[in-house]
C-alpha positions in Angstrom: 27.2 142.2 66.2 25.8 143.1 62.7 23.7 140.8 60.9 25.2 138.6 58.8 22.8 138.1 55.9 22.9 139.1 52.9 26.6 138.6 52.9 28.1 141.6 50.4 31.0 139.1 49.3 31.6 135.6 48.1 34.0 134.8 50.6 32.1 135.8 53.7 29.3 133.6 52.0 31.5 131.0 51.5 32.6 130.6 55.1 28.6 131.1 56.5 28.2 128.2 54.0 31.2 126.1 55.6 31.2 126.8 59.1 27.0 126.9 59.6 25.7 123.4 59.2 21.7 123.0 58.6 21.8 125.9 56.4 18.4 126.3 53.6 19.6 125.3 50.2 19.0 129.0 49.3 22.6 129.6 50.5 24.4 126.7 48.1 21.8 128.1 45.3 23.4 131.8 46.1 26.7 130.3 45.5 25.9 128.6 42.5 24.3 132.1 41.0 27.6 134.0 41.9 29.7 131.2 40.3 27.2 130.9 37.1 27.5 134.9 37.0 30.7 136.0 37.9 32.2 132.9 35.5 34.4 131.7 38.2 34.8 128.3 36.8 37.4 127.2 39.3 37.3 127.8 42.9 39.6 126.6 45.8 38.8 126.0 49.3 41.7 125.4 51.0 41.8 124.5 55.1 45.3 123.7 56.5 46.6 120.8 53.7 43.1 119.7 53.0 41.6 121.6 49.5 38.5 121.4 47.8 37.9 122.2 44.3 34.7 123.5 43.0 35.2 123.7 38.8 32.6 124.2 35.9 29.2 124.5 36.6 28.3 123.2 39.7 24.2 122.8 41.4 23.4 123.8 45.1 24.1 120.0 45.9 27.4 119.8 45.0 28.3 123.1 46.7 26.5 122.0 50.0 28.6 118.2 49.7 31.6 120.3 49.6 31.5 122.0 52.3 29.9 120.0 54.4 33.2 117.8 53.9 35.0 120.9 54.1 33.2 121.2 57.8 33.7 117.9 59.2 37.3 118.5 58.3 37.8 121.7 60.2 35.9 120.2 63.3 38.4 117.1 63.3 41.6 120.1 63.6 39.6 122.1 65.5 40.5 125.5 64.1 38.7 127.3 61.3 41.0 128.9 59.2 40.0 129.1 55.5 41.1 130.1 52.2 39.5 130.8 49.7 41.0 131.0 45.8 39.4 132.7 43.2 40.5 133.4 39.7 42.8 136.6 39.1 40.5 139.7 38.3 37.2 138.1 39.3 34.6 140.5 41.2 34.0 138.9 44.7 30.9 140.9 45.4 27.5 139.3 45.5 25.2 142.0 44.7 21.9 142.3 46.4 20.1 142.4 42.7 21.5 138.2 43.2 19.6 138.3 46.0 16.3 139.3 44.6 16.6 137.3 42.0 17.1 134.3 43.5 14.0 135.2 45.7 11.7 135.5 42.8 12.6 132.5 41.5 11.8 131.0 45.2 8.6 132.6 45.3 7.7 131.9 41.7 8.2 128.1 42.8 5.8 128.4 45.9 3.2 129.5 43.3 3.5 127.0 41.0 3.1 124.5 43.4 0.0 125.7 45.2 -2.2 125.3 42.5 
């Protein structure tokens, strides 16, 4: 089975993010980026009837509060069928340049604090 990580597209990040619980906040910060970049201002995560709405500019917590709801649901039904809606015309790639970026500012952090 092929490594999961980086994920080349929102959605497959997206559902790491929902069905993985415990993940590093790097992942809900990687969403957060893609959103902030791509200007996808309203996103729908949508399992069976139950629907969860991530608009505007949203931090890591918020995304990882969603789907962690999003994951208690989908244990409850037991099946993990998602959907996920994006605005019309939006690119659903997350570039590895995201990636590196997101690093940086990681690594920039450690640095800061070890002094």
């Amino acid at each position: 089975m092929p490594n999961p990580w980086p994920p080349d597209n929102i959605d497959r990040l997206i559902e790491i993010a929902v069905t993985t619980a415990g993940l590093s906040r790097v992942v809900y910060k990687l969403i957060a980026l893609w959103i902030e970049d791509r200007k996808a201002r309203k996103i729908k995560i949508k399992h069976g009837d139950f629907e969860v709405h991530i608009e505007g500019r949203v931090s890591d917590k918020e995304i990882a509060r969603a789907c962690s709801t999003l994951r208690k649901v989908m244990k409850k039904s037991g099946n993990d069928d998602l959907e996920i809606i994006l605005p019309s015309g939006v690119d659903r790639a997350v570039p590895i340049e995201m990636i590196h970026k997101l690093n940086q500012k990681k690594d920039a952090m450690k640095k800061g604090s070890k002094k």
